[in-house]
Phi, psi and omega in degrees: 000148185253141198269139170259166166206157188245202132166185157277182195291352178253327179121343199303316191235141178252141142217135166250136153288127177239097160144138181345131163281145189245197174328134190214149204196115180268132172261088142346311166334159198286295192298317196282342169276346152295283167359312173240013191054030198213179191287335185222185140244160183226130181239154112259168224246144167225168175252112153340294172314301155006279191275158202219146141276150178217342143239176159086019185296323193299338203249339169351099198233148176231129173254131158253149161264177178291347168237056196049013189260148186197170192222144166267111194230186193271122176309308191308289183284331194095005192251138175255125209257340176189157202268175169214171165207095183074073159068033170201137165311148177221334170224170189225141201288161164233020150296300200289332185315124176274138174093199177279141166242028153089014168188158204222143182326108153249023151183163177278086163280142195064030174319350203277301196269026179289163172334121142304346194267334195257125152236156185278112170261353233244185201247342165330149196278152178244142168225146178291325173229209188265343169235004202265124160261157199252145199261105160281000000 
């Protein structure tokens, strides 16, 4: 198995993953596209125990929300590097990933609050939320 590794846009912050990457789903929702400035984000699912930072902890900033879901991005550039839940990595962006990362979007989640200005062309399964599928 191959260590994935990431980082920003500047170099400050490092991470690896030691261990499978899961389920990865570009997410729609109003926060993570204020977040990343775009119509969607692509996250995959990680084992907390996995990840590792390996330089750049000092510039790290975490926005949490009231219901613990949260994002780490880099103080200097701004680049967002991973998803948490109550504080703990649980994803990782698959922008910041350096190389391939051996997996690929398998549905569009939280469609109901996607972009009106983005349309979905592609054949991924769509959910209105993250388990709801939506029937077309």
């Amino acid at each position: 198995m191959s260590i994935v590794k990431g980082g920003c846009l500047c170099g400050t912050i490092r991470y690896e993953v030691n261990g499978p990457l899961g389920r990865a789903d570009n997410c729609h929702c109003s926060m993570c596209r204020k977040q990343h400035g775009a119509a969607f984000a692509t996250y995959a699912d990680i084992n907390p125990d996995d990840f590792t930072w390996v330089n750049g902890v000092d510039c790290i900033n975490v926005y949490e929300t009231a219901s613990g879901a949260g994002w780490c991005f880099c103080g200097k550039c701004g680049s967002t590097l991973a998803g948490t839940t109550s504080g703990q990595v649980t994803s990782i962006t698959l922008g910041a990933v350096d190389g391939d990362p051996c997996v690929k979007p398998e549905s569009h989640i939280f469609i109901a609050s996607k972009a009106n200005w983005f349309e979905i062309t592609d054949d991924v399964p769509k959910f209105k939320e993250r388990q709801k599928w939506l029937v077309s």
